[in-house]
C-alpha positions in Angstrom: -1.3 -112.0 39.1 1.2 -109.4 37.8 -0.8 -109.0 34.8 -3.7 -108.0 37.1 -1.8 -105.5 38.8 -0.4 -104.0 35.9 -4.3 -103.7 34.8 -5.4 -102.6 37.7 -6.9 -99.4 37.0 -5.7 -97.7 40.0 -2.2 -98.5 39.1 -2.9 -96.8 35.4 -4.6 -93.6 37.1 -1.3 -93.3 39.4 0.9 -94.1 36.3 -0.9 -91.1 34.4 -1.0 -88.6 36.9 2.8 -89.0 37.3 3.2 -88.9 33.5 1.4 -85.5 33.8 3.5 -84.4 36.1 6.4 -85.0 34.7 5.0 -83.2 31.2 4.5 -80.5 33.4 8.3 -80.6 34.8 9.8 -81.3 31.7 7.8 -78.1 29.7 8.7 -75.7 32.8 11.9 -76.8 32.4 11.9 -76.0 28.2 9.7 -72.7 29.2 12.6 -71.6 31.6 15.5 -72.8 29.4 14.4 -70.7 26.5 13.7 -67.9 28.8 17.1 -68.2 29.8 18.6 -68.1 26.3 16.5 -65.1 25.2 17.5 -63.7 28.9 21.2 -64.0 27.6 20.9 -62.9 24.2 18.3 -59.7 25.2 20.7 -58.9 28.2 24.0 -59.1 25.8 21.8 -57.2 23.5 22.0 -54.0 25.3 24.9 -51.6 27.2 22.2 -49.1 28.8 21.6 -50.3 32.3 18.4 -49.3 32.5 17.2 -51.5 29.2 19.0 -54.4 31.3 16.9 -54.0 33.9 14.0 -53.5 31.7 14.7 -57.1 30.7 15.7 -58.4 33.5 11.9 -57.8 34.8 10.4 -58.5 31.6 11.9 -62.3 31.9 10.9 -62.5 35.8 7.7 -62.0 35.1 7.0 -64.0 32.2 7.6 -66.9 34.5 6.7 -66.1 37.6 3.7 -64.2 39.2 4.4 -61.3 40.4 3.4 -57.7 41.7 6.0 -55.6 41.9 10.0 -55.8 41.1 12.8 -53.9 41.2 16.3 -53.8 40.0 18.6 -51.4 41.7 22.9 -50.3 41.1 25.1 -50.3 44.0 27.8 -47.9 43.9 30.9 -48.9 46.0 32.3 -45.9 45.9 29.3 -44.1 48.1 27.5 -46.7 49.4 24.5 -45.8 47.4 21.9 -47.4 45.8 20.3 -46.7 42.4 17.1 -47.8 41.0 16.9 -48.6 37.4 14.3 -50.5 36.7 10.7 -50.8 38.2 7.3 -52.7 37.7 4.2 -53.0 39.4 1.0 -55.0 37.8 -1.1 -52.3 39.1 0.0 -49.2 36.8 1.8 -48.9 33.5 3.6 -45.9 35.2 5.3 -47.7 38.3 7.1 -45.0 40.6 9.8 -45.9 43.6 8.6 -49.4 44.9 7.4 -48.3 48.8 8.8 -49.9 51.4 12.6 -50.2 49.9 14.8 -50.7 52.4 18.0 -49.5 51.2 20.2 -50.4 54.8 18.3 -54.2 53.7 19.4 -54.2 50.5 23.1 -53.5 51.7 23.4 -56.2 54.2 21.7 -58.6 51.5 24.5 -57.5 49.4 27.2 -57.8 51.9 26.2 -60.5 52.7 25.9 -62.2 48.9 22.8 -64.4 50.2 19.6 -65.0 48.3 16.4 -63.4 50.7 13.2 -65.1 50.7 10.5 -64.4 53.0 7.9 -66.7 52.6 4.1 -66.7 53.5 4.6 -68.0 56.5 6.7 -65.3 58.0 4.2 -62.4 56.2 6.0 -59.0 57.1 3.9 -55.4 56.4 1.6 -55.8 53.2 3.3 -58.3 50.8 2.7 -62.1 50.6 6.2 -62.4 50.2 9.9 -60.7 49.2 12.3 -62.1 46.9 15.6 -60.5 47.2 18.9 -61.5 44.8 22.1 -60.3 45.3 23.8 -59.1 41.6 27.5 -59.4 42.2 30.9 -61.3 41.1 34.5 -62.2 42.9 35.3 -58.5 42.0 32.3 -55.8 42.3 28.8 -55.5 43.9 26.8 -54.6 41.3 22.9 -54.1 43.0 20.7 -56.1 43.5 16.8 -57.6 41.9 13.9 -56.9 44.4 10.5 -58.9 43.8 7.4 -58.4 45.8 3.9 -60.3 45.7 0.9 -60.0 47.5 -1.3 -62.7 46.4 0.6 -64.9 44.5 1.6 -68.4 45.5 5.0 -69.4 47.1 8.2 -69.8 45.1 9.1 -72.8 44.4 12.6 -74.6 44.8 12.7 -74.7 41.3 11.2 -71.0 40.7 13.8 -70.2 43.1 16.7 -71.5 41.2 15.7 -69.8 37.8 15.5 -66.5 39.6 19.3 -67.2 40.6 20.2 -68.0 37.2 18.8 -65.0 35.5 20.8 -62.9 38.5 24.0 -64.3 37.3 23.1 -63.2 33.7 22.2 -59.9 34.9 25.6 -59.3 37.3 27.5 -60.0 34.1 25.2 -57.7 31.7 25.4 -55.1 34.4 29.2 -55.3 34.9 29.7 -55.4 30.9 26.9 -52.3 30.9 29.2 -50.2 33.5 32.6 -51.1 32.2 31.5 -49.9 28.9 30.1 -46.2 30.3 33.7 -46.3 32.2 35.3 -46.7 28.9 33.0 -44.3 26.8 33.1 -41.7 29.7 37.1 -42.1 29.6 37.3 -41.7 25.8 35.4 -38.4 25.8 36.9 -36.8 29.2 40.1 -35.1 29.6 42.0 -36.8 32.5 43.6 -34.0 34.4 40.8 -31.5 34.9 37.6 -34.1 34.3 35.6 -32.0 31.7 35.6 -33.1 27.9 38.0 -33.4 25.9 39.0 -31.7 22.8 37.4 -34.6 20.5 34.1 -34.1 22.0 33.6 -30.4 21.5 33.9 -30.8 18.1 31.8 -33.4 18.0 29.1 -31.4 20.2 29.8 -28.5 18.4 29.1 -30.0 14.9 25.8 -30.5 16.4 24.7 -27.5 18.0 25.7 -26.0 14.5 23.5 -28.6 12.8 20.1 -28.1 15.4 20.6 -24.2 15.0 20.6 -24.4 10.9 17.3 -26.9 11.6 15.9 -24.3 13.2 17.1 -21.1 11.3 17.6 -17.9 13.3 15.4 -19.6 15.9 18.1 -20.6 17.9 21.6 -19.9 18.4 24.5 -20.7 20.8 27.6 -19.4 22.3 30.9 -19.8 22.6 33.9 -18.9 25.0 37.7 -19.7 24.8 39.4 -18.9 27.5 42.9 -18.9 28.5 44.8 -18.6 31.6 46.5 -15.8 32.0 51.2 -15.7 31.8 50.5 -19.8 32.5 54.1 -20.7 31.2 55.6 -18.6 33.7 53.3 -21.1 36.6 55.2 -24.3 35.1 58.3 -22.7 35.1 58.4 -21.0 38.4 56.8 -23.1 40.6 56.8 -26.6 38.5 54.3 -28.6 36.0 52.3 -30.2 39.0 51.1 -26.7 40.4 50.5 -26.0 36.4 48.1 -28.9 36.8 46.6 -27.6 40.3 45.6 -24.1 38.8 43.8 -25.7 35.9 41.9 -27.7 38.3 41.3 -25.0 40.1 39.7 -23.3 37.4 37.7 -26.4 36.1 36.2 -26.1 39.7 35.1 -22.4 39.3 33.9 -23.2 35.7 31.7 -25.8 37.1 30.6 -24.0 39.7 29.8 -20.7 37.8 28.0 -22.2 34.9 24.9 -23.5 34.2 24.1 -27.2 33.9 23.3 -27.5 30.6 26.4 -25.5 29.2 29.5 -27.8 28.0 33.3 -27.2 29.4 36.1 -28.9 27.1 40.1 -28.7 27.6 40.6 -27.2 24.0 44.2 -27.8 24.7 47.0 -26.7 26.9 46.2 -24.0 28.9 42.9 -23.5 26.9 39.2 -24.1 27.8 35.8 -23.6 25.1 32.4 -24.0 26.7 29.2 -24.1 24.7 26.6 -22.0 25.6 23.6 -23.1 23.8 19.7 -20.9 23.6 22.3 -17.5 24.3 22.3 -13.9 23.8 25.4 -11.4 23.8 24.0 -10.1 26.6 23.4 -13.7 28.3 27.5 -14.6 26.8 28.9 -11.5 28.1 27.6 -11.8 31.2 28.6 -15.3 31.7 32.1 -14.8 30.5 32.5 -11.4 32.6 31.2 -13.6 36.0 34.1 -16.1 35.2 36.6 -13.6 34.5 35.6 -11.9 38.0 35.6 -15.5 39.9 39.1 -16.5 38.8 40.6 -13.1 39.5 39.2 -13.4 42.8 40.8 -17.4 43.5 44.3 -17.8 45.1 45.2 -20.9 44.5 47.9 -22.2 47.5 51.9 -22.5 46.4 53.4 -24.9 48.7 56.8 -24.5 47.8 56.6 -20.1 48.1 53.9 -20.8 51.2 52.1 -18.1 49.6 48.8 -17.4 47.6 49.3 -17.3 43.8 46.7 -15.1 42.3 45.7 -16.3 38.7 43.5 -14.3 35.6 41.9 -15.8 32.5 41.4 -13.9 28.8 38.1 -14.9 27.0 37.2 -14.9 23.7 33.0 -14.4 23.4 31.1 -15.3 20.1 28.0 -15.9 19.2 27.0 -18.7 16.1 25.7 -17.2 13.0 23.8 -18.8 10.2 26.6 -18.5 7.6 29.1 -20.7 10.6 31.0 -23.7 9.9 32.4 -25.0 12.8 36.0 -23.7 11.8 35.0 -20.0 11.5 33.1 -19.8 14.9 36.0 -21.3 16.2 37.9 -18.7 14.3 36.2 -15.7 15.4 36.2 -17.0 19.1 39.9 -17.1 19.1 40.6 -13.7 17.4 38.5 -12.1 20.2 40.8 -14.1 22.5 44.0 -13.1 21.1 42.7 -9.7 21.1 42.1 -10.1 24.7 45.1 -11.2 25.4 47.4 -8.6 23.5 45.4 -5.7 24.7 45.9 -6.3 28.7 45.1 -9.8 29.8 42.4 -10.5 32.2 39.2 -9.4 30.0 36.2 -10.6 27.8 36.0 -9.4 24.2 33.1 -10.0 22.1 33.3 -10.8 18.3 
């Protein structure tokens, strides 16, 4: 009797179909764990958030249907969110997904819960919205945003991968950020925020180099400037109001100069910016509308109550094609001692 049952050929068509499905399981399961592996070596791979998220979508998608997606930065700091990666099936050049609500995205955050919104609670045009939360114990690091309009419902197990590949991505992510923190630290001068002495001869070594690529073509300036009887600042009225004026100054730089030109704290008291595509006329000009800002800044003494008025000497040259990186340098400070020697408060041009 058992033997008939186990011959039955009902019992054999049941037994088959759930072999199948269990194939089925069990290669999902070896399609998602070796997604999972490349996910961690690709994601380790990289420190440029935006290749992250690049991959981060790229593995989404290879194992799950999808439309659209989107990977966005949080930044604690302002509230604000980023976008760094996007995709959309319907053009190779995807813009801002529509519909990204950024207030959403917070509260999904805040709230470090996994959103799901499935068919059967359809809301505007999309079949349903997948929305991951990337953070740790420490930060809140963004979040992955996935959208679908015609594809079918995610399932538990769908669901779980997409959680796992969020964990990878908070730590790439947080790896990605700490790094920039780091590099960003080890090229920045602490005290006034602008770069540091290391980096301008680093950048200046290759402004030389694109200028001698592109013969008298192209050419660049530079300033060094110096604030004006500064000693006498630290001495007077103490090191932390020495600190205040160069700040102050940083701030006028910044404010006074175009976006692609470099400021560096050449040391002390001393600033260089690069002024790259210039002129003597476009150099002078520049360094004359600095000297005329700072003369006109008080900057506030809290121990006098009183306004302290402050000047700056610059030293303007321009690259030529016989340069190395110690003569411009050279020339550039010659015009600035000159400055200095001859009255203070001026712009000489060598």
């Amino acid at each position: 009797m058992s033997s008939d049952r186990r011959n039955d050929p009902e019992n054999t068509s049941i037994l088959l179909e759930r072999i199948q499905t269990l194939e089925s399981q069990l290669e999902e399961i070896r399609l998602q764990t070796n997604v999972l592996l490349d996910i961690a070596r690709t994601l380790n791979a990289s420190l440029d958030p935006r290749v992250i998220a690049a991959n981060i979508i790229s593995a989404i998608a290879s194992l799950i249907s999808i439309d659209q997606a989107s990977v966005c930065l949080y930044n604690e700091k302002t509230q604000d969110f980023e976008v760094i990666g996007v995709f959309d099936s319907r053009t190779i050049y995807p813009q801002m997904p529509p519909n990204l609500d950024l207030s959403f995205l917070a509260r999904v955050l805040s709230e470090g819960v996994t959103y799901y919104c499935s068919p059967g609670n359809r809301t505007q045009d999309w079949e349903w919205i997948c929305c991951l939360p990337l953070q740790n114990a420490q930060h809140k690091t963004g979040t992955i945003n996935i959208h679908a309009i015609r594809q079918a419902e995610i399932t538990p197990e769908q669901m779980q991968f997409l959680e796992t590949v969020a964990g990878h991505a908070t730590s790439a992510l947080e790896n990605a950020l700490l790094y920039a923190i780091v590099e960003r630290e080890s090229i920045t001068d602490g005290l006034t925020g602008v770069y540091n002495h290391r980096y301008f001869q680093k950048r200046l070594h290759e402004y030389i180099s694109l200028c001698q690529r592109h013969k008298r073509s192209v050419t660049f300036g530079l300033l060094m400037i110096d604030v004006d009887n500064f000693k006498q600042f630290n001495d007077r009225f103490g090191h932390q109001f020495g600190d205040t004026v160069l700040q102050i100054i940083v701030r006028e730089l910044r404010n006074n100069l175009r976006e692609e030109d470099l400021i560096a704290r050449y040391g002390g008291e001393e600033f260089a910016i690069l002024i790259p595509e210039a002129t003597q006329k476009i150099v002078l000009f520049i360094s004359e509308k600095i000297r005329e800002v700072v003369e006109k800044t008080q900057v506030y003494n809290q121990i006098t109550g009183m306004n302290v008025s402050v000047t700056v000497s610059i030293g303007v040259t321009l690259w030529r094609s016989t340069d190395t990186p110690a003569s411009v340098i050279m020339r550039a400070d010659h015009a600035l001692y000159e400055a200095k020697t001859t009255g203070r408060n001026q712009s000489i041009f060598r």
